[in-house]
C-alpha positions as CSV (number, residue, x, y, z in Angstrom):
1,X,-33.2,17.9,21.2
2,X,-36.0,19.1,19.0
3,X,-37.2,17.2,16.3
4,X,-39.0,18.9,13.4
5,X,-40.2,17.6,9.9
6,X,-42.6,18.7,7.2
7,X,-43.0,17.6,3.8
8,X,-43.6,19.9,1.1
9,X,-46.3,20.4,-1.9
10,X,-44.2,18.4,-4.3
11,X,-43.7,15.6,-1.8
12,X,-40.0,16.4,-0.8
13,X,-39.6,15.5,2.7
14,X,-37.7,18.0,5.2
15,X,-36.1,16.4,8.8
16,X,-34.2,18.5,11.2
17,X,-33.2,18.1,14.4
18,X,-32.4,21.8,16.5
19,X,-29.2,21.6,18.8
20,X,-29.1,24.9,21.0
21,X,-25.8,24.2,22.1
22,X,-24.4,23.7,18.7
23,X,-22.5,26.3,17.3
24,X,-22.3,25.0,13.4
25,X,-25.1,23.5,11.1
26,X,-24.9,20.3,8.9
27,X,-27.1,20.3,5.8
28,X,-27.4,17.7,3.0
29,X,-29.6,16.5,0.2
30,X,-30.3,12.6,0.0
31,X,-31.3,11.4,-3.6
32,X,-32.7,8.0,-3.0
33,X,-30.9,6.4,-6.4
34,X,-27.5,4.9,-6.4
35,X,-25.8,1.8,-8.4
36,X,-28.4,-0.7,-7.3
37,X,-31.1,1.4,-9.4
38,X,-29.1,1.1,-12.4
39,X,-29.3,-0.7,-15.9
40,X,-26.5,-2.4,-17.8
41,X,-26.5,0.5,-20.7
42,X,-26.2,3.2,-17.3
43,X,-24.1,1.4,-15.1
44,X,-22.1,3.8,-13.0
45,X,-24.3,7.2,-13.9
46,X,-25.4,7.2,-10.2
47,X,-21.8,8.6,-9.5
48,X,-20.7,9.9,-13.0
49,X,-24.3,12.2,-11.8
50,X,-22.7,13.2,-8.6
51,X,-19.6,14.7,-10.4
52,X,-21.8,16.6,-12.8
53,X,-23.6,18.5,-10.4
54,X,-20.8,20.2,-9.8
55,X,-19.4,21.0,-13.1
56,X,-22.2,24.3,-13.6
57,X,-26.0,25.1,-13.4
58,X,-27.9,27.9,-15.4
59,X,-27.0,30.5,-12.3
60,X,-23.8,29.2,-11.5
61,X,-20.4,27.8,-13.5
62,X,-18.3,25.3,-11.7
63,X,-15.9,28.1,-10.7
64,X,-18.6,29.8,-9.0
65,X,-20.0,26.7,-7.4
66,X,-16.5,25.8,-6.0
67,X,-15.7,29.8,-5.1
68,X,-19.3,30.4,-3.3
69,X,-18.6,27.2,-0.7
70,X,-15.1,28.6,0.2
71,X,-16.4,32.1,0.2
72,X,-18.6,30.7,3.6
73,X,-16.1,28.3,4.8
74,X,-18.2,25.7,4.0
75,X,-17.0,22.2,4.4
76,X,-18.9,20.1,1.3
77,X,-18.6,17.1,-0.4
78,X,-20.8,14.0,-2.0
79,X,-20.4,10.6,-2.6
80,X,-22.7,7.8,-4.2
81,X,-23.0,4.6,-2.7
82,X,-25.5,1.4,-4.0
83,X,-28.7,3.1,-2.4
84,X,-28.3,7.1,-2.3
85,X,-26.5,9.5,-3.8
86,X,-25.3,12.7,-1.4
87,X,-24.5,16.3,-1.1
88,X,-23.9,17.8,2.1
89,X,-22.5,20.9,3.5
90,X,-21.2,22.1,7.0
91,X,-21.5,25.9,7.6
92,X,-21.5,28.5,10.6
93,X,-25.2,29.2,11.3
94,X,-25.3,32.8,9.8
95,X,-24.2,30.9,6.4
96,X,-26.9,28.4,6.3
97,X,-28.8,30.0,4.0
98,X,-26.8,30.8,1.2
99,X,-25.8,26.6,1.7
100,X,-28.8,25.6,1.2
101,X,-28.7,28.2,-2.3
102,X,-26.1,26.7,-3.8
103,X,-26.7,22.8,-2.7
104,X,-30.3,23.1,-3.9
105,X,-29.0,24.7,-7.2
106,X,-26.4,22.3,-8.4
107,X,-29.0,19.9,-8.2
108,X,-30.9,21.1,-10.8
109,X,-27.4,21.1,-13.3
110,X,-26.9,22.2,-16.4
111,X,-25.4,18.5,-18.1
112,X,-23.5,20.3,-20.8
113,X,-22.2,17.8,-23.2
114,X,-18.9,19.9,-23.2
115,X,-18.5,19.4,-19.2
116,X,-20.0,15.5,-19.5
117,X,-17.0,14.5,-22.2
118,X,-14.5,16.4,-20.0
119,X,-16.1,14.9,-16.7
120,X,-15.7,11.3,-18.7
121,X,-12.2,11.2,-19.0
122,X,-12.4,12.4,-15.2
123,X,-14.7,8.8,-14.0
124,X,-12.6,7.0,-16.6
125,X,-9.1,8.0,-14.7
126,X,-10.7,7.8,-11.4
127,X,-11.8,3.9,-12.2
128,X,-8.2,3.3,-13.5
129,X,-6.7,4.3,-10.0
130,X,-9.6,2.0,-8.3
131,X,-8.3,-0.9,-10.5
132,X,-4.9,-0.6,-9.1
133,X,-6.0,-0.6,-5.5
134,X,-5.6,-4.5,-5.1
135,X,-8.0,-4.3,-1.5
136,X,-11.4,-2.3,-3.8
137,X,-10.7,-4.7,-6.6
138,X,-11.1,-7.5,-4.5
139,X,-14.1,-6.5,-2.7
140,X,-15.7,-5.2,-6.3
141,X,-14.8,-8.5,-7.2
142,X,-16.1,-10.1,-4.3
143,X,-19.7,-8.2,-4.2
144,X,-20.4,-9.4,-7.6
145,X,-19.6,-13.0,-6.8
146,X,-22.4,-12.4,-3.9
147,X,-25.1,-10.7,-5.4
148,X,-24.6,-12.6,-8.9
149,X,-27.5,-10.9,-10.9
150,X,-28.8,-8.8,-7.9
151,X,-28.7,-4.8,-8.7
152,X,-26.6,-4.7,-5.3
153,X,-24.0,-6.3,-6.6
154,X,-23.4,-3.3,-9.7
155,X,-20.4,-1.9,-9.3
156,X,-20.7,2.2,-8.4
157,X,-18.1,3.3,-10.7
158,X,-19.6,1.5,-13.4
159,X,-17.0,-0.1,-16.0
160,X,-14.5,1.6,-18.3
161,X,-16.5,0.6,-21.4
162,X,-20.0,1.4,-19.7
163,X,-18.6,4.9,-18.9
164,X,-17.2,5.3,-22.6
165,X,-20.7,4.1,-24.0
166,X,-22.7,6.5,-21.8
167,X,-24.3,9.4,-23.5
168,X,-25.1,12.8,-21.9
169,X,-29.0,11.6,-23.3
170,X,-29.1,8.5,-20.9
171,X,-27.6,10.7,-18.5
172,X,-30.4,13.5,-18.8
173,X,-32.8,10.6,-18.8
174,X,-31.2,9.5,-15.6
175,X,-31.3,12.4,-14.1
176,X,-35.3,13.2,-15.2
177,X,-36.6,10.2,-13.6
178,X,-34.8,9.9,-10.0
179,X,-34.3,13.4,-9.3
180,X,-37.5,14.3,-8.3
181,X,-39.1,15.9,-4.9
182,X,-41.0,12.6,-3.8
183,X,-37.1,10.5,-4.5
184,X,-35.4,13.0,-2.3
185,X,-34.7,14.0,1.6
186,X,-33.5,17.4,3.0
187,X,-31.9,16.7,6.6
188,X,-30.1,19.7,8.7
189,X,-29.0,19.5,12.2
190,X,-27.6,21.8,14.3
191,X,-28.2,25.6,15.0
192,X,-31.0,26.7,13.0
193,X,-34.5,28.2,12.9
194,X,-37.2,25.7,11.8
195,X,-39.6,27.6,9.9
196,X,-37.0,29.5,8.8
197,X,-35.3,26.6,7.1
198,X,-39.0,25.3,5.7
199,X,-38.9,28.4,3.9
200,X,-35.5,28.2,2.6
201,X,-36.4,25.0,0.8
202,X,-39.7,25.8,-0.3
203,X,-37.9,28.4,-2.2
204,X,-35.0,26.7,-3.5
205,X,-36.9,23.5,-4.2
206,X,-40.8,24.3,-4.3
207,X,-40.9,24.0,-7.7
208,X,-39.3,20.4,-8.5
209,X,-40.9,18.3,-10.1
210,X,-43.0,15.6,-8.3
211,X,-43.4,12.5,-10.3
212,X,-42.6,9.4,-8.3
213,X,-39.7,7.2,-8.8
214,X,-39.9,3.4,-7.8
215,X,-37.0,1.2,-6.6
216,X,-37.3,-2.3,-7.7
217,X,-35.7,-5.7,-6.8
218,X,-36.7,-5.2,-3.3
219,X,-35.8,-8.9,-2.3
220,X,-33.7,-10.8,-0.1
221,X,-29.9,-12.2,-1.3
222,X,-29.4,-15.5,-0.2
223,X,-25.7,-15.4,-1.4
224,X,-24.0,-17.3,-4.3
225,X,-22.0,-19.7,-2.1
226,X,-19.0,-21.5,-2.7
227,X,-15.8,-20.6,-3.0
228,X,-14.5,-18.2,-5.4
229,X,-10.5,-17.1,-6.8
230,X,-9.2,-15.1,-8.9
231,X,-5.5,-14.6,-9.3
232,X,-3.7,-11.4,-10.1
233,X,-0.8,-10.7,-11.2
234,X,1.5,-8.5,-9.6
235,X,-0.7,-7.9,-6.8
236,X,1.3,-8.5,-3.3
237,X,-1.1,-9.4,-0.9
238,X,-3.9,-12.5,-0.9
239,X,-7.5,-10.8,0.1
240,X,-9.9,-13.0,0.9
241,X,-13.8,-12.1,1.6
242,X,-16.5,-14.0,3.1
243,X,-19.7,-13.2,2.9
244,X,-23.2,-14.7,4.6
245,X,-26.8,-13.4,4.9
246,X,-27.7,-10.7,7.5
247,X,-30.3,-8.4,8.9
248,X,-31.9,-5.8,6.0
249,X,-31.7,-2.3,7.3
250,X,-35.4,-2.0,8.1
251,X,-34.6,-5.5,10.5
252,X,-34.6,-4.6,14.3
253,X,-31.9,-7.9,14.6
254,X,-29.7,-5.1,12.5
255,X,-28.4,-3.6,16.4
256,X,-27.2,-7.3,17.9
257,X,-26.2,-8.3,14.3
258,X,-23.7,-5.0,14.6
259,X,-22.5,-6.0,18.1
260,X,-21.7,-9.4,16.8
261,X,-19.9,-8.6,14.3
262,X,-17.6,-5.8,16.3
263,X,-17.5,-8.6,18.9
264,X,-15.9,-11.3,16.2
265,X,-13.6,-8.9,14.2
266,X,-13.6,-5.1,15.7
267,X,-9.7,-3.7,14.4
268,X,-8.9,-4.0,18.2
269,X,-9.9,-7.4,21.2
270,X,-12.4,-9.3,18.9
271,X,-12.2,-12.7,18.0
272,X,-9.6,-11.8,14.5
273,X,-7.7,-9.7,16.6
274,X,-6.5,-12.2,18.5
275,X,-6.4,-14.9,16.2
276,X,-5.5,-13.4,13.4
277,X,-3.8,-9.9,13.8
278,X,-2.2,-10.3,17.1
279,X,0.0,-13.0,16.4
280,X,1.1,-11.2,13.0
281,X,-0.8,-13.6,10.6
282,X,-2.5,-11.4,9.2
283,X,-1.9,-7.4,7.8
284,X,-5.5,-7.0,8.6
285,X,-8.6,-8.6,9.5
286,X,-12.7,-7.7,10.4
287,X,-16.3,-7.9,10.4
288,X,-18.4,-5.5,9.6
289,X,-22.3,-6.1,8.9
290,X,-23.3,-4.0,5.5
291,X,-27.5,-3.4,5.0
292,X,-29.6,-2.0,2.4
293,X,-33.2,-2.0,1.9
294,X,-34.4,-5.5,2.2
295,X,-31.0,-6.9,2.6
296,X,-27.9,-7.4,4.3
297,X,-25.1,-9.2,4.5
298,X,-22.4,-10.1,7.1
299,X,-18.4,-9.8,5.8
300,X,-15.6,-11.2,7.0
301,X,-12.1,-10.6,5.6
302,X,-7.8,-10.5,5.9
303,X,-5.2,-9.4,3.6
304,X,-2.2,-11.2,4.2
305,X,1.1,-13.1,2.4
306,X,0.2,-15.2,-0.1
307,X,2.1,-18.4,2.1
308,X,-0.1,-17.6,4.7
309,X,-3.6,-17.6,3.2
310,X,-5.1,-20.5,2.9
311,X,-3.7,-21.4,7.4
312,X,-5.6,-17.7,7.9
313,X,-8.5,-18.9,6.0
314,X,-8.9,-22.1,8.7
315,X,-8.7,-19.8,11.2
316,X,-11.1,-17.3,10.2
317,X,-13.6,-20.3,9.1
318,X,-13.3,-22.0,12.5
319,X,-13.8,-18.8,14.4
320,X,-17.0,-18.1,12.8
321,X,-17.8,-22.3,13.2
322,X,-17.1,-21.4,16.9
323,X,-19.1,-18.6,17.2
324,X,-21.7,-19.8,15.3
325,X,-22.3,-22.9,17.6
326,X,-21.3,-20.9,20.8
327,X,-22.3,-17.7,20.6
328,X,-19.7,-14.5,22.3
329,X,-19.4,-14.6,26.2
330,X,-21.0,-11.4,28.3
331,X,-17.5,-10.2,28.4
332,X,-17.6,-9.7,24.6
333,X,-20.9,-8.5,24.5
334,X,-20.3,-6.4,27.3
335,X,-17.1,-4.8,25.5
336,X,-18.6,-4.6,21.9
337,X,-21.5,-2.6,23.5
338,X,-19.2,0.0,25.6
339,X,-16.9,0.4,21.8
340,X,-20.1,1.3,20.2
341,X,-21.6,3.6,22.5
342,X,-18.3,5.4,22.4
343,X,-18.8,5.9,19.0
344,X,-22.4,6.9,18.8
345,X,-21.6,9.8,21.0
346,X,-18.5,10.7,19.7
347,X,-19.8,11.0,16.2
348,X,-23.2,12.8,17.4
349,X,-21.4,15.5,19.0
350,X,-20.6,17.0,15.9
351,X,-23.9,18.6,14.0
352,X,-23.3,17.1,10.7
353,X,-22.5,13.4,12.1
354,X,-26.4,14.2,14.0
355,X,-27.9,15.3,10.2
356,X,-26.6,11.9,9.0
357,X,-27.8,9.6,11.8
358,X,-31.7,10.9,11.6
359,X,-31.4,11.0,7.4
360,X,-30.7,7.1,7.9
361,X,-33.0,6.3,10.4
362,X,-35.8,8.6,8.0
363,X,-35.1,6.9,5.0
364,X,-34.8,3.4,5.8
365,X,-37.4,3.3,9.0
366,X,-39.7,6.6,8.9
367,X,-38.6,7.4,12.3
368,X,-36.6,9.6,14.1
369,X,-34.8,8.8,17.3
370,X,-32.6,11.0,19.6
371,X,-29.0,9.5,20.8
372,X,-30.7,8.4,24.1
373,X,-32.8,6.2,21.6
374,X,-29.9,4.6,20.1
375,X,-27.7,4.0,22.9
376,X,-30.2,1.9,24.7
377,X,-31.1,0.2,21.8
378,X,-27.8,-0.9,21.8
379,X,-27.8,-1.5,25.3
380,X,-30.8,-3.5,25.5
381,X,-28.8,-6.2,23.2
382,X,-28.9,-9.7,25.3
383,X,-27.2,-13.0,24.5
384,X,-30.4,-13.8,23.6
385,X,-30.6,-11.3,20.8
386,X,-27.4,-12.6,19.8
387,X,-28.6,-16.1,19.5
388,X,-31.1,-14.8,17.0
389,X,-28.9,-13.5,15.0
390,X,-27.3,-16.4,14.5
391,X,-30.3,-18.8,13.8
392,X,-31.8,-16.6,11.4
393,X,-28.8,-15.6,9.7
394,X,-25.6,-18.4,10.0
395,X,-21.9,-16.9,10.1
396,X,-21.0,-20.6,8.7
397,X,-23.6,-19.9,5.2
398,X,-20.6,-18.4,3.6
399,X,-19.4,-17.4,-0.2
400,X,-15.6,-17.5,0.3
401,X,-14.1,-15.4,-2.4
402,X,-10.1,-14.7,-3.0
403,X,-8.4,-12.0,-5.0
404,X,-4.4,-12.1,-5.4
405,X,-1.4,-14.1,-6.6
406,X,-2.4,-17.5,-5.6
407,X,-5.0,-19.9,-5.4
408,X,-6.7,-20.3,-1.9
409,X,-8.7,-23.5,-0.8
410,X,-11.4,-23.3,1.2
């Protein structure tokens, strides 16, 4: 499949990748700012930001906004996570144009200081109803713990009282500094003309400004360590979190450290499965490797009944001792690799999962690579790769944190 990019002018950078046989187009702006670029005084305006965009611009009111997606049949949305903040759109080709119009509009907003007290009371709700789901608590709680005073361990919502200190100023000030062309990534995959699309965005987004914004605190996390509780009331369930070092998304270990870690606690056959979920220990259990720029991080975790926390938490500690001095067998790797393959296709055959996969590989690498690219990449993971994983970054250099109604020993 055709892989096009051009950057315009103002130093906005423009990816696309043409798929003949597609017969819808996925489209999204990435602004490279989230929580980890964040401040005490502005903690959580990454994703109070995302909600403003849609509340009006100086062509458009939020009725409009709303009313010319559904008018396409656009399926939209964004979201902010620690590294970018996101606004995407899947249309029929014939619509991609008028997408592109109104995503490249509500990102120039109007940040009313009617719509930003009305939107405040909207974060402030939403970060009540977060507070009362006991498994994002925990793992809020549990990031912190990590990170300690590491931006990548600021919470994304921000705080109730950070949110009720925020003004519409900081906001605006916010907004000046990492929303410009050089901070931000158009990707579209799908049905589409190339140069047609170039000219589309050198329209809508020509004129941005260009001033640079920098990302600092690019450095490694080694990880608090220890172990970590804190009880809750009224909270059924015991979650427990552990977290160790792992590859940074720019690493090239980051494809075996993800086959590990499907291998050791995948939500079906791994390692937890088995041990944990299988015999009915455990509500749920996994491993998941998380990476950002320059870091990464390898998470283990269960939920269970209080009574049965601290036998789970043995189990899950001397399954990553086991793995750690053993390795997985070929069987395991052999399986993790055919459950991820499965997924790599299954999510590229859809246009916008495609605009997604080359954004990431853009933003963190520079490179684009096709779905051949990535399969064998996987592929090409050896017990020898695994190894290396493991020596560089120890499943057993753990920060054991516990959130619920009792105390858990480590």
């Amino acid at each position: 499949m055709p892989f096009h990019t051009h950057r315009l002018a103002n130093g906005l950078q423009i990816i696309g990748e043409t798929i003949p046989t597609a017969r819808s187009v996925g489209v999204g702006f990435f602004v490279n700012t989230g929580s980890r670029d964040e401040t005490t005084p502005v903690s959580g305006v990454s994703h109070f930001l995302e909600h403003m965009l849609f509340k009006g611009t100086p062509r458009r009111t939020a009725l409009d906004v709303n009313l010319h997606f559904d008018r396409i049949g656009a399926s939209y949305n964004a979201y902010t996570s620690e590294e970018a903040t996101v606004f995407y759109a899947a249309v029929l080709p014939e619509y991609l144009a008028t997408a592109v119009d109104i995503l490249a509009d509500i990102l120039r907003p109007s940040l009313r200081e009617e719509d930003f007290e009305t939107e405040k009371k909207v974060i402030l709700e939403e970060i009540g109803m977060y507070e009362d789901m006991p498994s994002f608590a925990a793992g809020e709680y549990a990031k912190k713990i990590y990170y300690a005073d590491h931006p990548l361990g600021n919470t994304i919502l921000g705080s109730s009282q950070s949110i009720i200190d925020l003004t519409r100023d900081q906001m605006l000030g916010y907004f000046n500094s990492r929303y410009t062309a050089p901070n931000i990534l158009v990707s579209v995959a799908g049905q589409f003309d190339w140069p047609e699309f170039i000219a589309m965005i050198e329209t809508q987004c020509g004129h941005w400004p260009s001033d640079a914004a920098v990302r600092e605190n690019l450095l490694a996390v080694p990880g608090a360590g220890g172990n970590h509780r804190m009880a809750k009331e009224g909270v059924a369930q015991e979650h427990v979190m552990l977290f160790s070092p792992g590859p940074a998304a720019e690493d090239p270990l980051r494809y075996a450290a993800a086959t590990l870690a499907l291998a050791i606690g995948d939500d079906t056959g791994s390692r937890f499965y088995w041990e944990l979920i299988h015999p009915g220990h455990a509500e749920s259990a996994g491993c998941s490797i998380d990476q950002s720029q320059q870091s990464g991080t390898t998470g283990s975790s269960f939920s269970c009944e209080p009574t049965q926390a601290a036998e789970n938490l043995e189990i899950m500690l001397r399954v990553l001792a086991e793995v750690q001095k053993n390795s997985i067998t070929a069987d395991e790797l052999d399986q993790a690799k055919s459950k991820i393959s499965s997924r790599i296709v299954r999510h590229s055959e859809r246009p916008m999962g495609r605009m997604r996969s080359i954004a990431s590989a853009w933003i963190y690498n520079g490179e684009y690579h096709d779905i051949d690219v990535e399969l064998n990449r996987f592929e090409s993971v050896s017990l020898e790769d695994i190894r290396k994983v493991l020596e560089r970054f120890p499943l057993t250099d753990t920060t054991v944190v516990a959130y619920g109604p009792t105390e858990v020993e480590a």
